[in-house]
N, C-alpha and C positions, 0 to 999 in steps of 0.2 A: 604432476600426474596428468595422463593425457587419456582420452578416451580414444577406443580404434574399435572399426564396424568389421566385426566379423563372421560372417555370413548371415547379417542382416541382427546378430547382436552385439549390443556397446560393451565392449570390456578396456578394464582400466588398465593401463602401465603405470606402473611406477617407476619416474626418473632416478637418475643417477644421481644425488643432492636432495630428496626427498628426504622430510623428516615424521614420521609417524609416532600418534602417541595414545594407550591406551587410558579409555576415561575412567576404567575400574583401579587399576595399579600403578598405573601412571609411568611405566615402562614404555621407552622413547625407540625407536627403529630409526636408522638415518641409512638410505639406500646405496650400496655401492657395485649391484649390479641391475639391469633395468630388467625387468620381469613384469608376466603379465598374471595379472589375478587381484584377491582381495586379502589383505595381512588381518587376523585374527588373532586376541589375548582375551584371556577371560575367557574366551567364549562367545566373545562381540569384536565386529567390527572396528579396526583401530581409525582414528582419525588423523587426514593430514595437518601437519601444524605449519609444514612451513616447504611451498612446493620450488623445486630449481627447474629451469627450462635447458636442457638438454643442451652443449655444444659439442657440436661433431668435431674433436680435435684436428681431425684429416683435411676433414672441409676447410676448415678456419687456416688450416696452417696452406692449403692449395692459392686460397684467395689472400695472403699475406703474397705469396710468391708472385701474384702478378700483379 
């Protein structure tokens, strides 16, 4: 999960490998596309359990090539 300022407020993303989980049901999210906002169950706030940091495939595979 990363924070980004936009137009002067903080909104979250959710990475790719992000895994979320709800403190009421205990129903688990794991992210497989990156989006921005706040994931809701219950009717509360889910919590992240276990955050992945982003790798830009393109990038990675650019800087292998040279």
């Amino acid at each position: 999960m990363s924070e980004i300022e936009t137009d002067g407020q903080n909104t979250e993303k959710a990475l790719i490998g992000d895994i979320f989980s709800c403190s009421i049901c205990g129903q688990e999210v794991t992210i497989i596309k990156e989006g921005f906002g706040k994931l809701t169950c219950c009717g509360k706030p889910m919590n992240i359990i276990k955050e992945e940091e982003f790798i830009d495939e393109d990038e990675e595979n650019e800087e292998a090539e040279e």
